[in-house]
MINU-217922 format. One record per residue (C-alpha): residue number from 1; residue in three letters; chain; x, y, z. Coordinates in pm, whole numbers, plus 32768, in hexadecimal, padded with zeros to 4 digits. Example, Ala and Ser with C-alpha at 12.3 -4.5 7.8 and 13.67 -1.06 7.14 Angstrom:
// MINU-217922
<site resi="1" resn="ALA" chain="A" xx="84CE" yy="7E3E" zz="830C"/>
<site resi="2" resn="SER" chain="A" xx="8557" yy="7F96" zz="82CA"/>
This chain:
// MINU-217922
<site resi="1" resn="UNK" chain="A" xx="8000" yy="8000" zz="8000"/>
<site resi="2" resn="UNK" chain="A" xx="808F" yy="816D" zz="7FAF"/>
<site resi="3" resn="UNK" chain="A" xx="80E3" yy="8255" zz="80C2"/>
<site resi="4" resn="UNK" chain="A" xx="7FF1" yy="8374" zz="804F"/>
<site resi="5" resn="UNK" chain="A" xx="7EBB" yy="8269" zz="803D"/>
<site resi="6" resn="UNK" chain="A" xx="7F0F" yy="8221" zz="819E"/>
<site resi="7" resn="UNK" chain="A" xx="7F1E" yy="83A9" zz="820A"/>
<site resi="8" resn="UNK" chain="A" xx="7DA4" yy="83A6" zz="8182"/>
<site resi="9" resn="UNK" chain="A" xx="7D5F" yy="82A2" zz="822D"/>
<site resi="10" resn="UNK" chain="A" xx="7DD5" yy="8329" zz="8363"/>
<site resi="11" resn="UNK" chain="A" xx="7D4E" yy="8487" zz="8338"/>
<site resi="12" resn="UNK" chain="A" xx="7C04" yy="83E5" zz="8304"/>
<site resi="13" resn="UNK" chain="A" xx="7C36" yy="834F" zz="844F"/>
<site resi="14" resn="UNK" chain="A" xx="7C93" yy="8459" zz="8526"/>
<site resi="15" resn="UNK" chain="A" xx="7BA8" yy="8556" zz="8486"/>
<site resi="16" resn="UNK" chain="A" xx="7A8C" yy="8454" zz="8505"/>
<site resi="17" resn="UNK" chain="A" xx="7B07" yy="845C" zz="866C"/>
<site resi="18" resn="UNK" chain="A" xx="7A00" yy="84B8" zz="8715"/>
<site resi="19" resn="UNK" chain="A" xx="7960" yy="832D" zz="86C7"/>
<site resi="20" resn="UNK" chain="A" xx="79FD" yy="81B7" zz="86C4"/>
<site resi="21" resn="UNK" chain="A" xx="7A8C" yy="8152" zz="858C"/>
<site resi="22" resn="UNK" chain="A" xx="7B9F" yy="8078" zz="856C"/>
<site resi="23" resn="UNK" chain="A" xx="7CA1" yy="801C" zz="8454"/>
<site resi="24" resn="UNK" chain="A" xx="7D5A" yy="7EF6" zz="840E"/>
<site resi="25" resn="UNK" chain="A" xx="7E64" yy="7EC1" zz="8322"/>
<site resi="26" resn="UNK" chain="A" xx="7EDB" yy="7D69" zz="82AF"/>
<site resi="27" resn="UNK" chain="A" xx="7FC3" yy="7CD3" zz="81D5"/>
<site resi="28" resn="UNK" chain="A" xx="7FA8" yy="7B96" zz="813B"/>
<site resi="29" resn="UNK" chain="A" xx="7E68" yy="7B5B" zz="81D8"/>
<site resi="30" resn="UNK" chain="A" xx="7F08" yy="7BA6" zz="8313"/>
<site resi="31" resn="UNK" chain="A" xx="7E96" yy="7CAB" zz="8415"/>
<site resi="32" resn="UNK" chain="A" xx="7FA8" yy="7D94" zz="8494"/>
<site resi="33" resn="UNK" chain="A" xx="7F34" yy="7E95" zz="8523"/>
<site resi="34" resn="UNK" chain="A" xx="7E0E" yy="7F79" zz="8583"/>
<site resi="35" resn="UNK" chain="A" xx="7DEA" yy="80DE" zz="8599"/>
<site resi="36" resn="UNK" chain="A" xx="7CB1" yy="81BB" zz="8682"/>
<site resi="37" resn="UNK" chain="A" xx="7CC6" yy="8305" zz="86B3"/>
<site resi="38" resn="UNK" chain="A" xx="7CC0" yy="8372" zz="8826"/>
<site resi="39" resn="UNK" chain="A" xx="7B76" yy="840D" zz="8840"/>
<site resi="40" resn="UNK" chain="A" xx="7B50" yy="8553" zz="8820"/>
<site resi="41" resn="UNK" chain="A" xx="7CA7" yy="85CB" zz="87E5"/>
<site resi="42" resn="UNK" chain="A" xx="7D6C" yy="85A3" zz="86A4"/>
<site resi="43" resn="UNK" chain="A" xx="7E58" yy="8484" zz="873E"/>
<site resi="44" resn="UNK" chain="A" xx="7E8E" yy="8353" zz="8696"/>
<site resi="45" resn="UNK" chain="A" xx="7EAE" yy="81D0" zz="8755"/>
<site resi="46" resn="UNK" chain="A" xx="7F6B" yy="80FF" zz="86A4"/>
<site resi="47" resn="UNK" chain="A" xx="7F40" yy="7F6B" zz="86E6"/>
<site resi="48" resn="UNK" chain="A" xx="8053" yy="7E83" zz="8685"/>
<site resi="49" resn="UNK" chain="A" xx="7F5B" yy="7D1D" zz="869F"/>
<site resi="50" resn="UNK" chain="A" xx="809B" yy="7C31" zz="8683"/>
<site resi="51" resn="UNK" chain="A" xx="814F" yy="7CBD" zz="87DC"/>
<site resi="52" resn="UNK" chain="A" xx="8014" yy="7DA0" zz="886F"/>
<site resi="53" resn="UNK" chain="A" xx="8117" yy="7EF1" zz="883A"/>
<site resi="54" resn="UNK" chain="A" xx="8040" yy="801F" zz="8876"/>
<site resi="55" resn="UNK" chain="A" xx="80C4" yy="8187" zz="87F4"/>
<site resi="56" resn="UNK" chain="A" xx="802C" yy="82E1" zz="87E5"/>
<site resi="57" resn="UNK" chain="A" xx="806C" yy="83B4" zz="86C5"/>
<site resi="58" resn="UNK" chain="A" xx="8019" yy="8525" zz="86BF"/>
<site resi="59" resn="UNK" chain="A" xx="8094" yy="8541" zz="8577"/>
<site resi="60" resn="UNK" chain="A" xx="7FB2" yy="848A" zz="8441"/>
<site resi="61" resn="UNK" chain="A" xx="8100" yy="847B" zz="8352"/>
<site resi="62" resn="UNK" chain="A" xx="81E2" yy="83E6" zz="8459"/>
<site resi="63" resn="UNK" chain="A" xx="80BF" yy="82A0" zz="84A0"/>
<site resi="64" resn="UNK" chain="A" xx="8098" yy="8283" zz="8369"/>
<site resi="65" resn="UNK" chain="A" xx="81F3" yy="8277" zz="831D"/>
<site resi="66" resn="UNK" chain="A" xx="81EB" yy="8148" zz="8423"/>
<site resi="67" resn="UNK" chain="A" xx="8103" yy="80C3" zz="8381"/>
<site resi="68" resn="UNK" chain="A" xx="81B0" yy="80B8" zz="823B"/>
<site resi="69" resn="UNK" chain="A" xx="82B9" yy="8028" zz="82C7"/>
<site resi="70" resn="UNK" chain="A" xx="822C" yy="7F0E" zz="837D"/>
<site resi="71" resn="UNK" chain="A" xx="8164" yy="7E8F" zz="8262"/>
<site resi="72" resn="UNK" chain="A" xx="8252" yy="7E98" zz="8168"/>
<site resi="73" resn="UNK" chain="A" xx="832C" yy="7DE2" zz="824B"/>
<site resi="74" resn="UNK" chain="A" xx="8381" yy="7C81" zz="8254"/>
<site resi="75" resn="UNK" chain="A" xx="837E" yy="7C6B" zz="83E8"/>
<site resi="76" resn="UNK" chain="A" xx="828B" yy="7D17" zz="84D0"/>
<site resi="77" resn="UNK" chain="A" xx="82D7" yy="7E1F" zz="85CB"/>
């Protein structure tokens, strides 16, 4: 997936932070990680599934950069 689909992605999510949604990204069938928004403020929560690794991002390019990378990664974070 291309980093500026997942910035949309992620705007999408934190500009909806006032409900519940959640996004997954896989690869290869694979769930890797999940992203909320913390309600009602622009911050991001970032879910690695495989180890249970939670990180905040304030910053929409920087998680989605970590996104990118884990994805297109052969190991997960």
């Amino acid at each position: 997936m291309k980093l500026e689909h997942i910035k949309e992605i992620l705007k999408t999510v934190s500009f909806y932070n006032t409900v519940n949604i959640t996004q997954t990204f896989s690869k290869e069938d694979t769930d890797r990680i999940t992203v909320t928004s913390v309600k009602n403020t622009g911050v991001l929560q970032m879910t690695f599934i495989e180890s249970g690794k939670v990180i905040f991002f304030e910053s929409i390019d920087q998680a989605a950069e970590a996104v990118e990378g884990n994805i297109n990664s052969p190991t997960l974070i």
